[in-house]
C-alpha positions as CSV (number, residue, x, y, z in Angstrom):
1,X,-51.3,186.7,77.7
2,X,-53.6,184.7,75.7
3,X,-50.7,182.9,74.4
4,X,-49.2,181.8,77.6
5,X,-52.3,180.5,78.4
6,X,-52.9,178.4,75.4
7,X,-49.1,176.9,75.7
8,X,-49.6,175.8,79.2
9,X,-53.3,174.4,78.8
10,X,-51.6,172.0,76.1
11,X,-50.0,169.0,77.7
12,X,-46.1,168.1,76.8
13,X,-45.4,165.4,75.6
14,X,-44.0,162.2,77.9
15,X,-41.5,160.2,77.0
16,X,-43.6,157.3,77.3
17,X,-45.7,159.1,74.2
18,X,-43.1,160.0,72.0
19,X,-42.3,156.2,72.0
20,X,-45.5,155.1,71.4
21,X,-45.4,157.6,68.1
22,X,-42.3,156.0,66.9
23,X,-43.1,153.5,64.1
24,X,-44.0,150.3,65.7
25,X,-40.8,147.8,65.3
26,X,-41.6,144.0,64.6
27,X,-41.2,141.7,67.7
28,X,-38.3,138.8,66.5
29,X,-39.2,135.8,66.3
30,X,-39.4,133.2,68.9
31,X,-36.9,131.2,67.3
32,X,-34.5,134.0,66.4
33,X,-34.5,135.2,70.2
34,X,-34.1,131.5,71.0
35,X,-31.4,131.0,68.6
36,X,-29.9,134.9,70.3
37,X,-30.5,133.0,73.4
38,X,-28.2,130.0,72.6
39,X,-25.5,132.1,71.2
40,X,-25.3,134.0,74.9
41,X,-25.9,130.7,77.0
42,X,-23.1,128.6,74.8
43,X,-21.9,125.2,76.3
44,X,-24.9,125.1,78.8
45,X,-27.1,125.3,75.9
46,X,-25.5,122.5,74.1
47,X,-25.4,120.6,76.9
48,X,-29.0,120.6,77.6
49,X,-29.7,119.9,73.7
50,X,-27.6,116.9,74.0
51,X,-29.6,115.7,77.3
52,X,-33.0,116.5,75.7
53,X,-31.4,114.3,72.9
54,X,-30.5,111.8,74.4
55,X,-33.5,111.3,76.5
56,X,-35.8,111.5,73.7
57,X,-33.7,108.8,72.5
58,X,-33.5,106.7,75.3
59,X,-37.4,106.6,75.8
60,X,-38.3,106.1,72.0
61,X,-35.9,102.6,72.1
62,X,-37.4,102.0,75.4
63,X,-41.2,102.1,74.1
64,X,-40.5,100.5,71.0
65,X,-38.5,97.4,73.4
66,X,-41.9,97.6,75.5
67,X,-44.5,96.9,73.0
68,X,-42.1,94.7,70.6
């Protein structure tokens, strides 16, 4: 009788616990989930790379015609 009671006093174990005893995993990289993250996206991501690109572009010639 003793035993029953000392096997339901302990707690079981969660799932949420037995994760959090797993060794810890590093987090990647902001720039190798960025880079995952291109992959997925594709065309849309080059496209918005070119636009970025040619934006940056546009406004650096458009200073340097400004304060010539």
């Amino acid at each position: 009788m003793s035993s029953t009671s000392s096997q339901s006093s302990t707690p079981t174990q969660t799932p949420e616990v037995a994760e959090s005893q797993k060794p810890a995993e590093p987090q990647p990289s902001y720039v190798k989930l960025a880079m995952r993250n291109m992959v997925r996206k594709g065309s849309k991501s080059l496209f918005h790379f070119s636009l970025t690109t040619i934006a940056l572009l546009g406004f650096l010639i458009g200073v340097s015609y400004i304060t010539r």
